[in-house]
C-alpha positions as CSV (number, residue, x, y, z in Angstrom):
1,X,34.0,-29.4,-23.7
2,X,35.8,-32.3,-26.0
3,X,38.1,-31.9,-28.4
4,X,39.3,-33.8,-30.8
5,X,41.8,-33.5,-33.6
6,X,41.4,-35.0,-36.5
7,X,43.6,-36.2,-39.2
8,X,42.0,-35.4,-43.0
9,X,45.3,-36.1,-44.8
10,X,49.0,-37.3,-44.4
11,X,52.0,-36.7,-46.2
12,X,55.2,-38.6,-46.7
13,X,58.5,-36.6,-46.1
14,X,60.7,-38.5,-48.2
15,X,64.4,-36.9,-46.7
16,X,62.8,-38.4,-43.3
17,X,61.3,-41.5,-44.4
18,X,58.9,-40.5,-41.9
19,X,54.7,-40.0,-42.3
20,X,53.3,-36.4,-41.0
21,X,50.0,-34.8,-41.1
22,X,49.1,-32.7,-43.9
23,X,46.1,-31.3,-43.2
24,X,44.4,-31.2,-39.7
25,X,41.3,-30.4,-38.1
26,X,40.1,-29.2,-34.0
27,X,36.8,-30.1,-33.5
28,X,35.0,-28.9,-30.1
29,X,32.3,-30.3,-28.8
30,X,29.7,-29.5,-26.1
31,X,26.9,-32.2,-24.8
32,X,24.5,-29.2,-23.3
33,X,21.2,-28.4,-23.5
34,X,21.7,-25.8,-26.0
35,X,22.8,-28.7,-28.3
36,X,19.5,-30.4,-27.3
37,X,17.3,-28.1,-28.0
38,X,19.1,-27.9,-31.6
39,X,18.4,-31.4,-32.5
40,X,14.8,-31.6,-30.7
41,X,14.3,-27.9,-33.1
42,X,15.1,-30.3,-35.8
43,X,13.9,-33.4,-35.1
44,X,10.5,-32.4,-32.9
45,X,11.0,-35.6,-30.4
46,X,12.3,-35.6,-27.5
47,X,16.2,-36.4,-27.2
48,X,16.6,-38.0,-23.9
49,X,13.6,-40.8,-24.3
50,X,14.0,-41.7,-28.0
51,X,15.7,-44.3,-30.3
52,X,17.7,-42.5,-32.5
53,X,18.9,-43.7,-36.2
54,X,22.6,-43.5,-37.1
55,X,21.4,-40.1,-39.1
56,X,19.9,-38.4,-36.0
57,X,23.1,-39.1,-34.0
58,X,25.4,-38.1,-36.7
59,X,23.2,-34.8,-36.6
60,X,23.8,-34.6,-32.6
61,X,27.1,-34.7,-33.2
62,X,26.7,-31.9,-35.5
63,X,24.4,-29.8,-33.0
64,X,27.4,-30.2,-30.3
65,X,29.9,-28.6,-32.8
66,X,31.6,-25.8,-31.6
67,X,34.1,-25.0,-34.2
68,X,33.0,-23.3,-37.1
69,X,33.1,-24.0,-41.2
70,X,33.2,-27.7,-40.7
71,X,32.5,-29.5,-43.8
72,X,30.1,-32.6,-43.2
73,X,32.5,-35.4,-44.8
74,X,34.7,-34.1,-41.7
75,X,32.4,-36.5,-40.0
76,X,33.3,-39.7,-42.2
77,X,36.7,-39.4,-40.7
78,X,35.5,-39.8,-37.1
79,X,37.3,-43.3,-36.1
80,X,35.7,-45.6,-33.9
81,X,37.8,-44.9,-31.4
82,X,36.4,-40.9,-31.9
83,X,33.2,-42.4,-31.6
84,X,34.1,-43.6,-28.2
85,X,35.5,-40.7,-26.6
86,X,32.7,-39.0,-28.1
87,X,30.3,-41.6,-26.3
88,X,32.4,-40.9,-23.1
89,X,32.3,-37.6,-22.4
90,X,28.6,-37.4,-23.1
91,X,27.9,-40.3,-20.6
92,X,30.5,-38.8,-18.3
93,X,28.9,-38.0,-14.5
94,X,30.7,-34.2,-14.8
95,X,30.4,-33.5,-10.9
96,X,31.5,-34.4,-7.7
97,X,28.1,-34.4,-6.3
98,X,26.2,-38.1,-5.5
99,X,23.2,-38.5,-4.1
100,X,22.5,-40.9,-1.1
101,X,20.5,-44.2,-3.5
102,X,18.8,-45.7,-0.1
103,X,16.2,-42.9,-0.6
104,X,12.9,-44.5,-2.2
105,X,13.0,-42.7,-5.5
106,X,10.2,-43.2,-8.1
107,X,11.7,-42.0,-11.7
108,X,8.6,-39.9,-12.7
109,X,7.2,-40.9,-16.2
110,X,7.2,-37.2,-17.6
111,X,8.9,-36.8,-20.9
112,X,12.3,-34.3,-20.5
113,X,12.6,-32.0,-22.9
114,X,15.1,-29.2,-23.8
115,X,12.0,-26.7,-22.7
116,X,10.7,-28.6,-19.6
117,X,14.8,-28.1,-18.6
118,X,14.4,-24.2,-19.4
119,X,11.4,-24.2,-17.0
120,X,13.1,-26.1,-14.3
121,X,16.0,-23.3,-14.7
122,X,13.3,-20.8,-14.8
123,X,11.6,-21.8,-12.0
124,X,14.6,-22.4,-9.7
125,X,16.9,-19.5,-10.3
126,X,19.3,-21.1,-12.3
127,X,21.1,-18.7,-14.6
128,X,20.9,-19.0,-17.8
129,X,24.6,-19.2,-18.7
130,X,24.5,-23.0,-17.1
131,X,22.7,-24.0,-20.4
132,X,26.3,-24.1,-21.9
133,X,27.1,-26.6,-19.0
134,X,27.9,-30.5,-19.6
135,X,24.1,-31.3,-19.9
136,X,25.0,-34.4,-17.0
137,X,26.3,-31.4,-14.6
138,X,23.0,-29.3,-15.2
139,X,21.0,-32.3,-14.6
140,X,22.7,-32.4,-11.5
141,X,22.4,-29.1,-9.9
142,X,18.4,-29.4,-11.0
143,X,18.2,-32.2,-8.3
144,X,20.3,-30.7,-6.1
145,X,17.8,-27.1,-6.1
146,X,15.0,-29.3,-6.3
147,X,16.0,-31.4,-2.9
148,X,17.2,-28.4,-1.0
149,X,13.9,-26.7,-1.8
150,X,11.9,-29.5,-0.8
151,X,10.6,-29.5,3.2
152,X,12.0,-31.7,5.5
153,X,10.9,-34.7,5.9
154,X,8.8,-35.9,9.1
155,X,11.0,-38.0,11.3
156,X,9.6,-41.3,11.9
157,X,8.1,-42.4,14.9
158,X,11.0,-45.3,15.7
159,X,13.0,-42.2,14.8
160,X,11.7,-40.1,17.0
161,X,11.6,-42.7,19.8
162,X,15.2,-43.2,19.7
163,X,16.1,-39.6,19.9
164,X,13.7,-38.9,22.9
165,X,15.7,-41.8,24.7
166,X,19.1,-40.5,23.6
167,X,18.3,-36.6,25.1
168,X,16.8,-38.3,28.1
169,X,20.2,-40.6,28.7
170,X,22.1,-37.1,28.2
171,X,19.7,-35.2,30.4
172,X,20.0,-37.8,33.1
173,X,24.3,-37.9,32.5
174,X,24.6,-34.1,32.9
175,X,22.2,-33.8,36.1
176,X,23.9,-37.3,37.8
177,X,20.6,-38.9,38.4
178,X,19.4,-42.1,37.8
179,X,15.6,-41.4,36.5
């Protein structure tokens, strides 16, 4: 979760000389795919593989709202540099896990949606709670059920090869022979 705090006025304390905040806000927010499937309710396209306008990523930002009774103009104050954190944490990795890139990995061309997510949870165990989850971390544990589940792979026969020659050169170590 992000939070920000915003300021929506100041005041001047004149015994101090000094400039306070008058009125402040807490915003929370949560990039998950509950906030995904909000604005793809709303929208009908798919979030991850579309151009958005300025108005449908001001209306993300509203579906990752956590705090409650936030007037819209709240948004208007949002500095640049809000923007950026905002930007930040959604784009942030959210795990420890990394997966080894030397792997030949063809992206598939299927469009992900908020329900083809829900089926992959579905279909993998994955409780429903983690739909609250930085929507990078789900992501993550997806691949991570989907590789474990997947059979091993067939060793190659160079592969192989060399690990025949290897058991043989401890075979021959342990017995003291030469062949």
């Amino acid at each position: 979760m992000l939070t920000i705090k915003l300021t929506l006025s100041e005041s001047f304390d004149e015994t101090t000389n000094e400039f306070g905040d008058a009125d402040t806000v807490v915003l929370h927010f949560e990039h998950s795919l509950v906030s995904l499937s909000k604005w793809e309710s709303e929208f009908e396209k798919p979030f991850l593989s579309s151009d958005k306008s300025p108005e449908e990523i001001l209306a993300y930002l509203k579906c990752m709202l956590l705090t409650p009774n936030i007037a819209p103009e709240v948004f208007l104050r949002l500095s640049q540099e809000n923007i950026e954190q905002i930007n930040e944490y959604i784009n942030a990795k959210m795990t420890a896990t990394w997966f080894n890139d030397r792997e030949q990995y063809t992206p598939s061309r299927e469009i992900i949606t908020a329900e083809l997510i829900y089926y992959w949870m579905i279909s993998m165990n994955i409780p429903f709670e983690c739909q609250h989850w930085h929507l990078a971390r789900l992501l993550t544990l997806v691949k991570v059920c989907n590789k474990k589940n997947q059979p091993p792979k067939k060793m190659s026969r160079k592969d192989a090869m060399q690990q025949q020659r290897s058991l043989n050169a401890q075979r021959k170590a342990a017995m003291g022979t030469s062949g």
